[in-house]
BAFI-3210 file (N, C-alpha, C; in Angstrom, 3 decimals, decimal comma, padded with zeros to 6 digits):
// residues 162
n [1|2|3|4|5|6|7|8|9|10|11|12|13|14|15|16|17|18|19|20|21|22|23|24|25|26|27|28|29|30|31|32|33|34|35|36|37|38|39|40|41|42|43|44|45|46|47|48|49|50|51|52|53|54|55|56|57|58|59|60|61|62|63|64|65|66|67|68|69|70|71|72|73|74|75|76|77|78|79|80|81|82|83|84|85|86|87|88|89|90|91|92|93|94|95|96|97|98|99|100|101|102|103|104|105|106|107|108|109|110|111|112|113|114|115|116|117|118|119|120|121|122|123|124|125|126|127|128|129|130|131|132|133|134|135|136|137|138|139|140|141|142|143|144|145|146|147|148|149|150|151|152|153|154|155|156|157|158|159|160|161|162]
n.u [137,115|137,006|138,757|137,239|134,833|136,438|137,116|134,154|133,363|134,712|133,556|131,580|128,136|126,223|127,806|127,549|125,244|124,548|126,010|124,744|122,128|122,790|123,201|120,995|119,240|120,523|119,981|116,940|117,001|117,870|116,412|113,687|114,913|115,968|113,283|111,955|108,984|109,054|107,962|107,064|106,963|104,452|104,098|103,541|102,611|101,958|103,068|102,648|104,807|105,517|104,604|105,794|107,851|108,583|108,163|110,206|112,486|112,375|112,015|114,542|116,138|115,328|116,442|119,289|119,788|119,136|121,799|123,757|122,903|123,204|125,911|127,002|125,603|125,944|123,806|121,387|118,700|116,431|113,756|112,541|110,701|110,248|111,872|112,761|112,747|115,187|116,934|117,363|118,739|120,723|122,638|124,568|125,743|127,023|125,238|123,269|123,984|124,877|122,618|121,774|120,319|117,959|115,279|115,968|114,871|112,535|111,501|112,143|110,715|108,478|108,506|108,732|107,154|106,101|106,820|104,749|102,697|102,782|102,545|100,344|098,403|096,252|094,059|094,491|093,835|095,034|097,728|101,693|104,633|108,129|110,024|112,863|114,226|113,855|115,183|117,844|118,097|118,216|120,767|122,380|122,675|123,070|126,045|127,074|126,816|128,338|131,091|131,394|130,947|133,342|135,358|135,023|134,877|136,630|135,731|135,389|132,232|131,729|132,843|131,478|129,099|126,540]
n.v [105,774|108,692|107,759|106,148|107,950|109,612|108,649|107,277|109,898|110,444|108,680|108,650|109,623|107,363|105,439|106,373|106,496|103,451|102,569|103,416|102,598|100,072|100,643|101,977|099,158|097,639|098,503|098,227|095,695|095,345|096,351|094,612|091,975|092,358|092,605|090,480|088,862|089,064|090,787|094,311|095,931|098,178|100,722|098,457|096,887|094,056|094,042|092,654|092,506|090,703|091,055|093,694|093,239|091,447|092,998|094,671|092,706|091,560|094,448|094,826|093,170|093,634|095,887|095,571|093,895|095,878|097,775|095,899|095,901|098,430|098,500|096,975|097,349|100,233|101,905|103,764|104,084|101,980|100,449|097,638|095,780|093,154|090,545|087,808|089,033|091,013|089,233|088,062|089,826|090,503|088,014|086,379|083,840|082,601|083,299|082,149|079,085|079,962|079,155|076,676|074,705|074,690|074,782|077,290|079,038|078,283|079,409|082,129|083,047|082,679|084,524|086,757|089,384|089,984|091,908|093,487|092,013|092,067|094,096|095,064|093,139|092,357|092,329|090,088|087,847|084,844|084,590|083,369|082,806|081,477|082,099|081,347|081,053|083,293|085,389|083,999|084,849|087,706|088,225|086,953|088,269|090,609|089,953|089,601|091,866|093,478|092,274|093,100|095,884|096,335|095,816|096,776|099,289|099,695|099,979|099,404|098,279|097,600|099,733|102,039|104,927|104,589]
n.w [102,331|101,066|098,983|097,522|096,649|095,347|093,197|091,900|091,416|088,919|087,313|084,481|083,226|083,048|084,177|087,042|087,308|086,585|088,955|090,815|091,115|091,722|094,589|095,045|095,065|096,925|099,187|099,237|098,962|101,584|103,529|102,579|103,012|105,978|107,228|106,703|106,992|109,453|110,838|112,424|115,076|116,571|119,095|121,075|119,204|116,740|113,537|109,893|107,755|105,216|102,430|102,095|102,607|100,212|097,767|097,917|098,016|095,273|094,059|094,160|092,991|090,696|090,325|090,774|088,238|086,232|086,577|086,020|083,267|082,336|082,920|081,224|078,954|078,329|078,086|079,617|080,062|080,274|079,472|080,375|082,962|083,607|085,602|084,100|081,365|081,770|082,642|080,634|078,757|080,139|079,739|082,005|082,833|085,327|087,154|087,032|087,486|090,185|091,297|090,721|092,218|092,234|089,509|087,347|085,250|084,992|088,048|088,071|085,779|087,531|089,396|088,056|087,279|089,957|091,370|090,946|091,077|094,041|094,879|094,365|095,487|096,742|094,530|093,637|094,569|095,819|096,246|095,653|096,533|096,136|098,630|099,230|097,210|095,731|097,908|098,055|095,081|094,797|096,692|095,158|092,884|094,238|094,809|092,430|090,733|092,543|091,919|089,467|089,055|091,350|089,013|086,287|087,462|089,734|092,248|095,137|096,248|099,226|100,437|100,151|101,196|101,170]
ca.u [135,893|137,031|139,207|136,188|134,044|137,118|136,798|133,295|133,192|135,369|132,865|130,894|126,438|125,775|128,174|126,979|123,565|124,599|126,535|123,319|121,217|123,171|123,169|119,763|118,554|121,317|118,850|115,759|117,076|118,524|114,720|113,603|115,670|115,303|111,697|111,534|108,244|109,132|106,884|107,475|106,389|104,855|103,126|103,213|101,278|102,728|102,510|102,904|105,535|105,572|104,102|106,544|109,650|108,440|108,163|111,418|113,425|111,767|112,716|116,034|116,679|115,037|117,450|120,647|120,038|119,428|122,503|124,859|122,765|123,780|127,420|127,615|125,874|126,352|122,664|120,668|117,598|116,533|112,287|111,785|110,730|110,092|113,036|113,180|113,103|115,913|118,404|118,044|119,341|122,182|123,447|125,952|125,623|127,261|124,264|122,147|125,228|125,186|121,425|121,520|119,398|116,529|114,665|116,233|113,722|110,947|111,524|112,550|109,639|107,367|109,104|108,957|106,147|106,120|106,713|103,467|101,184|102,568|101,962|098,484|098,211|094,527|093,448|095,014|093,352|095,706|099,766|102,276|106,301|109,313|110,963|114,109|114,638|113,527|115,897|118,779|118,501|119,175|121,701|123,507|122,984|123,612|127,087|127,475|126,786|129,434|131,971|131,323|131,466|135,064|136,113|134,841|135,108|137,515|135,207|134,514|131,245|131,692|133,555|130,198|128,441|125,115]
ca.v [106,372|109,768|107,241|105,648|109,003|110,333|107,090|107,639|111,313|110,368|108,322|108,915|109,562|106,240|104,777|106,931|105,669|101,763|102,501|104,571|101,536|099,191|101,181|101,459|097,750|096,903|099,467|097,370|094,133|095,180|096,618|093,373|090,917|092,419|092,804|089,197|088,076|088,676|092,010|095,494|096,178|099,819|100,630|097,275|096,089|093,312|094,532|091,996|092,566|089,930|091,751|094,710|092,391|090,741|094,272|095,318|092,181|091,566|095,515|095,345|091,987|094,409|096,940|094,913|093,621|097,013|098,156|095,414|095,935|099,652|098,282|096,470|097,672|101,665|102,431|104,409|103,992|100,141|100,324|096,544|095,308|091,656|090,026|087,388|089,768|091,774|088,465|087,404|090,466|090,145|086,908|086,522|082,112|082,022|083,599|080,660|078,026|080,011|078,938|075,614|073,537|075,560|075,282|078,661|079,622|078,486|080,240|083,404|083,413|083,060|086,103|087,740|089,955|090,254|093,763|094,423|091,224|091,748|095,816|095,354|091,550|092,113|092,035|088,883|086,940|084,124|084,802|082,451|082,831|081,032|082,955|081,077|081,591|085,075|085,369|083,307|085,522|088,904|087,851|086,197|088,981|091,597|089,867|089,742|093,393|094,175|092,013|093,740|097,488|096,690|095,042|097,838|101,026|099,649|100,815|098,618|099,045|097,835|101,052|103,287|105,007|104,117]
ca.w [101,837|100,352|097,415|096,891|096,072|093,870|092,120|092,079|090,865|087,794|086,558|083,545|083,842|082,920|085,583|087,990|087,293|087,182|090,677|092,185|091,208|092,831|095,950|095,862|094,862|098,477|100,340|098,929|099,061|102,970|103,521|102,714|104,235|107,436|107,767|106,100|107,505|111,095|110,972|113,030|116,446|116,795|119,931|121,827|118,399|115,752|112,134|109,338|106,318|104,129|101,281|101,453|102,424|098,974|097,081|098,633|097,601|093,761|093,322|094,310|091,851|089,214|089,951|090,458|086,914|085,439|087,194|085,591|081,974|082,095|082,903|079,937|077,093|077,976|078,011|080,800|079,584|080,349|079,947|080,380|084,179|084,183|085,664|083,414|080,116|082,260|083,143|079,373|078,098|081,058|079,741|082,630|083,543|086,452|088,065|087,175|087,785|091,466|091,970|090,030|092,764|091,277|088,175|087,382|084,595|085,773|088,996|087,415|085,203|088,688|089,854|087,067|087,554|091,441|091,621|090,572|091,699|095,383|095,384|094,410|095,781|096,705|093,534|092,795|095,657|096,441|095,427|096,394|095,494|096,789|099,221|099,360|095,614|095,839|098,984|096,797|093,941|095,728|097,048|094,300|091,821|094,294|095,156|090,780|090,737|093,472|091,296|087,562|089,270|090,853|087,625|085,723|088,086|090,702|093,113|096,219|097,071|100,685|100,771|099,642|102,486|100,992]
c.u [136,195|137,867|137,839|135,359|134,548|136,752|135,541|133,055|133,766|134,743|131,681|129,333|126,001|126,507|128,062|126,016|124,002|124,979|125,449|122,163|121,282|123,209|121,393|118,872|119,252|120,302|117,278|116,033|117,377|117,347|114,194|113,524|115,441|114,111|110,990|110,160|107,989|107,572|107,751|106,601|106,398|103,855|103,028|102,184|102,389|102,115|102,954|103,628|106,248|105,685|105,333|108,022|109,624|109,099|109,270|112,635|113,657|112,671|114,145|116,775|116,583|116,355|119,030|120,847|120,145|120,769|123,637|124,539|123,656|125,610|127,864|127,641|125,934|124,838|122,168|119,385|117,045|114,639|111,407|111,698|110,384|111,553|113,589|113,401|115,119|117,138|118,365|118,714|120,842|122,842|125,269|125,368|125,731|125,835|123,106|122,754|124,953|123,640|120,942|120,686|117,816|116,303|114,942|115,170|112,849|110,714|111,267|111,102|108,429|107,202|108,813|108,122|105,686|106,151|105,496|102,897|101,242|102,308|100,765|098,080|096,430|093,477|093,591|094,326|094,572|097,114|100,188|103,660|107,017|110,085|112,393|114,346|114,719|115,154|117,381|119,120|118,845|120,092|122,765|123,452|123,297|125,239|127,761|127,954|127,661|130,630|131,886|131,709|133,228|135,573|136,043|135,483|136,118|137,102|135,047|133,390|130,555|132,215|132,247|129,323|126,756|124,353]
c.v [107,522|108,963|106,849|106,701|109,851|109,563|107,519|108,882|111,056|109,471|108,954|109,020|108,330|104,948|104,913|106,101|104,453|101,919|102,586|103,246|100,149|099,441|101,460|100,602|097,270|097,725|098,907|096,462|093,843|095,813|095,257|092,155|091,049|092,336|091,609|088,634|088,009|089,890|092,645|095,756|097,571|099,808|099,693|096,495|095,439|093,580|092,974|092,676|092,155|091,002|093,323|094,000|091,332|091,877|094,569|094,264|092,135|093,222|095,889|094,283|093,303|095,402|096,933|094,617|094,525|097,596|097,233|095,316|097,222|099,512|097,931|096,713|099,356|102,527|102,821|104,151|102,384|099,942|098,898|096,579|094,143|090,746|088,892|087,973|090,191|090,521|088,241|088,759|090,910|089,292|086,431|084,418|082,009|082,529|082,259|079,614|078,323|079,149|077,371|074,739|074,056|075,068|076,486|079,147|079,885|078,837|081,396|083,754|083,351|083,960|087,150|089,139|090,366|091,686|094,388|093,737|091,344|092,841|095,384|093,310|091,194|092,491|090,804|087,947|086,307|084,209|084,072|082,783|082,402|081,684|082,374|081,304|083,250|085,936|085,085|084,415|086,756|088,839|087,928|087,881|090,464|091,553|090,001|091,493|093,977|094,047|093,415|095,423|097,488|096,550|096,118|099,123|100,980|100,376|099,352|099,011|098,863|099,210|102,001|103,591|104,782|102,661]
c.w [100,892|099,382|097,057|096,199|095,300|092,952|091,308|090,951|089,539|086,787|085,596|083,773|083,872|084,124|086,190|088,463|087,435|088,855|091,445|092,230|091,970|093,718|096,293|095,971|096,279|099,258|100,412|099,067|101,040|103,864|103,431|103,630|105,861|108,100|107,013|106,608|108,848|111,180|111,887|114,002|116,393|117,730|120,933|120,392|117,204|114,472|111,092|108,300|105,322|103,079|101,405|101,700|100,814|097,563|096,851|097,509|096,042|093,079|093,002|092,942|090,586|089,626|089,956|088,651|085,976|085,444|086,170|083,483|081,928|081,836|081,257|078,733|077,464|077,857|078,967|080,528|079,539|080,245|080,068|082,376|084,710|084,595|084,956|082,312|080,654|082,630|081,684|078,519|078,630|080,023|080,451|083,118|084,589|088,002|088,076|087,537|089,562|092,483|090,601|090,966|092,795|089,939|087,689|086,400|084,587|086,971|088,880|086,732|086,042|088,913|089,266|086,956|089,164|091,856|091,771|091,275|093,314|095,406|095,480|094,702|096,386|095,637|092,314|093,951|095,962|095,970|096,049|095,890|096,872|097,228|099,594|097,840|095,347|096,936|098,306|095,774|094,066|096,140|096,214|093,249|092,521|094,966|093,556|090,713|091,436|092,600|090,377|088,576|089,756|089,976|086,996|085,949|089,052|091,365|094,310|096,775|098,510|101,379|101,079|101,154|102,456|100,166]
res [x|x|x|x|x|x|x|x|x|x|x|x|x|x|x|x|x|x|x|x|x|x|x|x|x|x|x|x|x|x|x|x|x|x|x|x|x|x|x|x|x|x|x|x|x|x|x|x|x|x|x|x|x|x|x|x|x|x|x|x|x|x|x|x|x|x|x|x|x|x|x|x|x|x|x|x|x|x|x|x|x|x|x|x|x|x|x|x|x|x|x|x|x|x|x|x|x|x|x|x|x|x|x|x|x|x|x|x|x|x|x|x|x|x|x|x|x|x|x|x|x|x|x|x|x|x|x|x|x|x|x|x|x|x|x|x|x|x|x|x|x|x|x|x|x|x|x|x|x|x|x|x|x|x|x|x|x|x|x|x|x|x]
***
């Protein structure tokens, strides 16, 4: 742990920032995942949390991808948030190669907007999105995002305490 946070410290603002984003799209995507649908017991009472295990996962995709834009082109500043705008300015393949028994586009471009239609989802009446794709794509791009930072920063970020 303390190599990892020299490591760490010797990085530049903008790697900072890609790192910090990937640590906190794994805190949203691990928010999420856990509270997938099962819901939260408070009281002796069953809560439902779809709708924020949706929120949770969608944000973290958005912020894995920001996270590996910053890597690449050197920019902090990223003001798009549709996840398809945000993978085509990635152009990394093997993320769509990893989720090839998908329609990857036309998935992506379902998704794409989720952030928003599931926050405020009662003003959309009926929403629907593929939670194994959704589920799939967190995943995959926050195991991408682990790669590119060691490659880059030679950081492991199983190491990171957050």
């Amino acid at each position: 742990m303390d190599n990892f946070e020299q490591e760490y410290n010797k990085l530049n603002e903008v790697s900072k920032m890609a790192v910090n984003a990937y640590r906190s799209g794994r805190q949203f995507m691990m928010t999420g995942i856990h509270t997938s649908g099962a819901g939260i017991v408070v009281n002796s009472r069953l809560y439902p949390t779809i709708i924020a295990s949706v929120v949770n996962e969608v944000f973290a995709c958005e912020l894995f991808l920001k996270s590996m834009i910053m890597i690449k082109t050197g920019e902090k500043s990223i003001k798009k948030h549709k996840l398809l705008e945000l993978y085509d300015l990635l152009g990394i393949e093997t993320i769509e190669k990893s989720l090839s028994k998908y329609d990857f586009k036309d998935e992506l471009q379902k998704i794409s907007d989720s952030f928003i239609t599931w926050r405020y989802c009662y003003e959309y009446g009926t929403i629907v999105i593929n939670r194994g794709f959704v589920f799939e794509l967190c995943n995959v791009l926050e195991n991408e995002n682990k790669k590119i930072i060691f490659k880059e920063y030679n950081l492991n970020m199983d190491q990171s305490f957050i």
